[in-house]
C-alpha positions as CSV (number, residue, x, y, z in Angstrom):
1,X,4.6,12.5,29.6
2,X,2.5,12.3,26.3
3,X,0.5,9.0,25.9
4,X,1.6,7.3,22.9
5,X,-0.6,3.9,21.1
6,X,0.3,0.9,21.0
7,X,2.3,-0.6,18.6
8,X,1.0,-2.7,15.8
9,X,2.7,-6.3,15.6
10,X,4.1,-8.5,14.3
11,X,3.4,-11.9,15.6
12,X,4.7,-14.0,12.6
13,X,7.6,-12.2,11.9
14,X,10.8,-13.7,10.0
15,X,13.6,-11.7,9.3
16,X,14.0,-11.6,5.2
17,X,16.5,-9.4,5.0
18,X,14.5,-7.1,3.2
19,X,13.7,-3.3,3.0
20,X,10.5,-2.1,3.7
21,X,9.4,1.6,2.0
22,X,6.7,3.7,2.5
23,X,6.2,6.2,-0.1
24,X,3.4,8.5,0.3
25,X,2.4,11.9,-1.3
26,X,0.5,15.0,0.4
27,X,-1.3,17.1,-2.3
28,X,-1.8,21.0,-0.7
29,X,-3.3,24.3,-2.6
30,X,-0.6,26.6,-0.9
31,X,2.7,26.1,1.1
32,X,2.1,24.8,4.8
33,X,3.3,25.4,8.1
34,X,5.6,23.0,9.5
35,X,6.8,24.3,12.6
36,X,3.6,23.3,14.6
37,X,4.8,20.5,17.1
38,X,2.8,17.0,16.1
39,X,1.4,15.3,19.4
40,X,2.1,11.3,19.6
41,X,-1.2,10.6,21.2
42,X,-3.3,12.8,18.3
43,X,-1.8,11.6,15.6
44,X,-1.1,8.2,16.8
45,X,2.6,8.0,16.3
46,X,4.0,5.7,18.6
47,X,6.7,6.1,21.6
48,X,10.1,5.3,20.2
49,X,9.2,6.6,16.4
50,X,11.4,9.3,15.3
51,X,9.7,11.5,13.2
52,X,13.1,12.8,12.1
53,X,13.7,9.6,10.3
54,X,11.3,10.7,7.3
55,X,12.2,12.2,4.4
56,X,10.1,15.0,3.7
57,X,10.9,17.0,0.9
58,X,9.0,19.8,-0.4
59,X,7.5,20.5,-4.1
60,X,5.7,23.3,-5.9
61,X,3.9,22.9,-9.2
62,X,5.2,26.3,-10.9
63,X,8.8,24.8,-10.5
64,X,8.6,21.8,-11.7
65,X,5.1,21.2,-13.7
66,X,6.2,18.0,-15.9
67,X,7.1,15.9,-12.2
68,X,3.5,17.5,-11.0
69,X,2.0,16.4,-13.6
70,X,2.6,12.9,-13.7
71,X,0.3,12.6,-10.7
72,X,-2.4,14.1,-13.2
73,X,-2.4,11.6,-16.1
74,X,-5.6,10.2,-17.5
75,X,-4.5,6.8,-16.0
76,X,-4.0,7.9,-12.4
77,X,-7.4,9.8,-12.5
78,X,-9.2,7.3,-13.6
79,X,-7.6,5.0,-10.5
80,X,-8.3,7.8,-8.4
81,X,-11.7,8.0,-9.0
82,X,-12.2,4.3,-7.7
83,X,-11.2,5.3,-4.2
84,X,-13.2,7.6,-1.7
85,X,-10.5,9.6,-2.0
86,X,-10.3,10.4,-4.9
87,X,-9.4,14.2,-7.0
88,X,-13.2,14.5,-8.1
89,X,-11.8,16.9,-10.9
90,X,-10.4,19.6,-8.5
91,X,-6.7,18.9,-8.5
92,X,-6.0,22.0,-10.8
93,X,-5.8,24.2,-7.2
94,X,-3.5,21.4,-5.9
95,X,0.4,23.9,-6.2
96,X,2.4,22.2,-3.8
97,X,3.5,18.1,-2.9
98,X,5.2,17.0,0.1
99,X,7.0,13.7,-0.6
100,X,7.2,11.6,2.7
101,X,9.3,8.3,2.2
102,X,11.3,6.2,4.7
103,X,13.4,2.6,3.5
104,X,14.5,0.4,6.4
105,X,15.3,-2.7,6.6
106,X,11.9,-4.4,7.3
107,X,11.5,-4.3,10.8
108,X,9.6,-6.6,13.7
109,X,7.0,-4.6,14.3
110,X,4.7,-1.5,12.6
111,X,5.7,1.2,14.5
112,X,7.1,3.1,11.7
113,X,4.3,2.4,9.5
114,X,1.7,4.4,12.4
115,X,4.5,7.1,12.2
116,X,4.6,7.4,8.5
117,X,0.4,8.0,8.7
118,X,0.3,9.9,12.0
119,X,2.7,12.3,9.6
120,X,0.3,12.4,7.3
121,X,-2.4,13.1,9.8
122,X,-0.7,16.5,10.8
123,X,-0.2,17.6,7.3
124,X,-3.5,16.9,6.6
125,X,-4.6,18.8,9.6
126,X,-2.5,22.2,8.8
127,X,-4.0,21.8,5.4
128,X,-3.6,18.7,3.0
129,X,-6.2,18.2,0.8
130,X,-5.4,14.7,-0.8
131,X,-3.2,12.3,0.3
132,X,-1.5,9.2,-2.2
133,X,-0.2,6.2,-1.0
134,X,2.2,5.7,-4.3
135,X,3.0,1.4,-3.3
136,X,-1.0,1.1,-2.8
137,X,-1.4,3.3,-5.7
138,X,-4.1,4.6,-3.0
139,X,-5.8,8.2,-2.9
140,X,-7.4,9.7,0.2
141,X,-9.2,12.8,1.0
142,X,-7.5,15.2,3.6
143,X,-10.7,14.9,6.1
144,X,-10.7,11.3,5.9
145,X,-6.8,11.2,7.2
146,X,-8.1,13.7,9.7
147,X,-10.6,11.6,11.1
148,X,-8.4,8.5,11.1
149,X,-8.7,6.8,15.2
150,X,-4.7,6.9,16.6
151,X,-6.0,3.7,18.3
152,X,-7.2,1.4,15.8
153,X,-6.0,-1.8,14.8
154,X,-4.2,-2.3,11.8
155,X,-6.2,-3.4,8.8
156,X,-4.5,-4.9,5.8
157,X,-7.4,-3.5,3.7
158,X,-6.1,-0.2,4.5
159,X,-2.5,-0.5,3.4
160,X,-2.5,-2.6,-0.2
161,X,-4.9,-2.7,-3.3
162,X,-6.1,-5.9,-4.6
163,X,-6.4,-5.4,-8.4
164,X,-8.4,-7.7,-10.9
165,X,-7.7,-6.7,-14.4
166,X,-10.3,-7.1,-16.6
167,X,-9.1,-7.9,-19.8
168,X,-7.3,-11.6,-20.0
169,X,-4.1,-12.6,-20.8
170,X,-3.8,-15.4,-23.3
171,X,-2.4,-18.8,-21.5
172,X,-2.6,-17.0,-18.4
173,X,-6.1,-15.8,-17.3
174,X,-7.2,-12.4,-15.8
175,X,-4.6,-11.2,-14.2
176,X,-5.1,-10.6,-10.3
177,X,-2.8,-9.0,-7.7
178,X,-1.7,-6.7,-4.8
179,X,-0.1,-3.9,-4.4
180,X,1.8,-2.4,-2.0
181,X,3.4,-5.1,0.2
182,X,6.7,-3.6,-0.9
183,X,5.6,-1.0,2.6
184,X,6.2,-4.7,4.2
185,X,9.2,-5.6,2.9
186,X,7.6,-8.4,1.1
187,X,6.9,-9.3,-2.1
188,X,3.2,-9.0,-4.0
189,X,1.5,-11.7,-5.2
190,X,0.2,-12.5,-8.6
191,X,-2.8,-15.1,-9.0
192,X,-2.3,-17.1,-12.6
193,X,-5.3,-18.9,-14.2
194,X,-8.3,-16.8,-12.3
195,X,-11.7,-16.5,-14.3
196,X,-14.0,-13.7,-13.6
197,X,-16.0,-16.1,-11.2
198,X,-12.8,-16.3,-9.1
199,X,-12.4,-12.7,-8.4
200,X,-14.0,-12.8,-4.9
201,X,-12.6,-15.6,-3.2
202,X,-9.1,-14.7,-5.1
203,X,-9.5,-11.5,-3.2
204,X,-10.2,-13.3,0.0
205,X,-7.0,-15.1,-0.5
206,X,-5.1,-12.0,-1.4
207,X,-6.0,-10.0,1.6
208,X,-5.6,-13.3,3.9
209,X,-1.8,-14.0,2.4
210,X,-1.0,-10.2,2.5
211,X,-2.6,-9.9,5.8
212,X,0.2,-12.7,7.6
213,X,2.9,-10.6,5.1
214,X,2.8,-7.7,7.0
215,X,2.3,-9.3,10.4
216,X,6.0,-10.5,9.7
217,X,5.2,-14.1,7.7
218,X,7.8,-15.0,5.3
219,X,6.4,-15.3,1.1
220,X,9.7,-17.3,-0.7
221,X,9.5,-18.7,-3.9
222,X,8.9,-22.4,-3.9
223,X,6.7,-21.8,-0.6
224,X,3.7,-23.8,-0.3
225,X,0.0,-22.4,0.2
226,X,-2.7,-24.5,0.8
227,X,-5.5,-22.3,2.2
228,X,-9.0,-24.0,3.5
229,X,-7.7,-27.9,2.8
230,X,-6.8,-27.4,-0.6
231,X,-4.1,-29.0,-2.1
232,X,-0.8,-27.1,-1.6
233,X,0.6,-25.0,-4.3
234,X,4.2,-23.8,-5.1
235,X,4.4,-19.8,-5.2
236,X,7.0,-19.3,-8.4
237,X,9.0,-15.9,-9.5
238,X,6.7,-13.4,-11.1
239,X,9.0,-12.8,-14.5
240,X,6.9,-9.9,-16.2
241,X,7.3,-9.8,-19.8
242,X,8.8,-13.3,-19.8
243,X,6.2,-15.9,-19.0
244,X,4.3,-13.5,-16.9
245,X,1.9,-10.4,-18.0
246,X,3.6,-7.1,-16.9
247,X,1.6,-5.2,-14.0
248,X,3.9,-3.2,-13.5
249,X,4.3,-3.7,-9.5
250,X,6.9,-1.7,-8.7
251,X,8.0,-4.7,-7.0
252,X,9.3,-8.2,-7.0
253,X,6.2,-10.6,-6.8
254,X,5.2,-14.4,-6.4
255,X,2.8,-16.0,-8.5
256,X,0.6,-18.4,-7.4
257,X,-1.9,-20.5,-9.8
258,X,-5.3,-21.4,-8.9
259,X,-6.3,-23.0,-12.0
260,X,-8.2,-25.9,-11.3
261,X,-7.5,-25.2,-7.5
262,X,-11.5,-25.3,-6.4
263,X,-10.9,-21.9,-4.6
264,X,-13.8,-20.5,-5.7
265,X,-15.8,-23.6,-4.8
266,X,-14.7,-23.8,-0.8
267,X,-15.9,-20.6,-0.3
């Protein structure tokens, strides 16, 4: 019997009836071969996972260039280029997508999250070149998929993006966020009243909040947070384009301020 990993947990998890969706995109130059068998232990896909339950369509460029090509705008190559990852200018050869999704309702553990990659890990090895995670907004060469250990741990860092955007937002500061938490079934969070000083602990904070998020902790709004013996805060409905910037999450999100808060300070 094939050795499978083990599962990643979730120790803090509460049920939030909730779907969870992984939405990721493999970029090939020619049509692949799926008939090979994918081995559990390789491609770290755990006992228990049915690969079945994925969605995996099939897309060529020459039949339908205008959904191709909204992979290729000026914007996402300009986010691609701040990953590893990233197109480097050669994603003119790229002629074929395979879209992998799966939508549950968010379960107590990560199994299907380790399928979902292991997935990708096979495509990657019968010829992927770039991989995008679309809830991360998240780009990855094919060899670095490749190369990716069946037994690590899971890493939040791996799985979400922690945006600062640059330019402010009148009465509400710079805005700062995740993305991605949506592959949780959680919402992202938005940080309100951050200055351009706060952009490394707010990051801290970020990956520590999301971190417990995907281990299974519930995020409400109304919830209190009071990291490192500050003062609790109230996490409120983000409401983009009402009292909130738009960031356009593809999610619901929580907004937490840190104005005033010290955060930077108890670092």
């Amino acid at each position: 019997m094939e050795a499978s990993p083990p599962i990643w947990a979730r120790p803090y998890h509460e049920p939030q009836d909730r779907l969870a969706n992984v939405t990721l995109f493999a970029f090939a130059d020619e049509l692949l071969d799926l008939s090979s068998t994918i081995s559990r232990s390789r491609y770290g896909v755990p006992a228990g996972f049915d690969l079945g339950t994925l969605d995996v369509r099939q897309h060529q460029r020459k039949e339908v260039p205008e959904w191709f090509g909204g992979f290729f705008t000026p914007e996402m190559l300009s986010v691609s280029k701040l990953d590893p990852g990233g197109l480097d200018g050669e994603y003119e050869d790229l002629a074929v997508a395979y879209s992998v999704q799966l939508e549950i309702p968010e379960p107590p553990n990560l199994a299907y999250l380790q399928g979902c990659w292991g997935f990708m890990m096979w495509l990657c090895e019968i010829g992927a070149k770039v991989i995008l995670d679309e809830h991360a907004i998240r780009w990855h060469a094919g060899e670095q998929i490749i190369q990716l250990d069946p037994l690590r741990e899971f890493d939040i860092k791996n799985e979400i993006s922690v945006v600062f955007e640059t330019e402010d937002t009148p009465g509400f500061g710079h805005v700062m966020h995740t993305r991605g938490l949506v592959k949780f079934g959680r919402p992202d969070l938005v940080l309100k009243g951050v200055e351009p000083a706060d952009a490394e602990a707010g990051g801290v904070l970020l990956n520590g909040l999301a971190s417990r998020a995907a281990k299974g902790a519930a995020l409400r709004e109304n919830q209190t947070v009071g990291p490192n013996g500050l003062a609790a805060r109230h996490l409120s409905r983000y409401e983009p384009g009402v009292t909130h910037p738009e960031v356009n999450l593809n999610n619901d999100g929580l907004v937490l301020d840190i104005a005033g808060w010290g955060l930077r300070e108890r670092r």
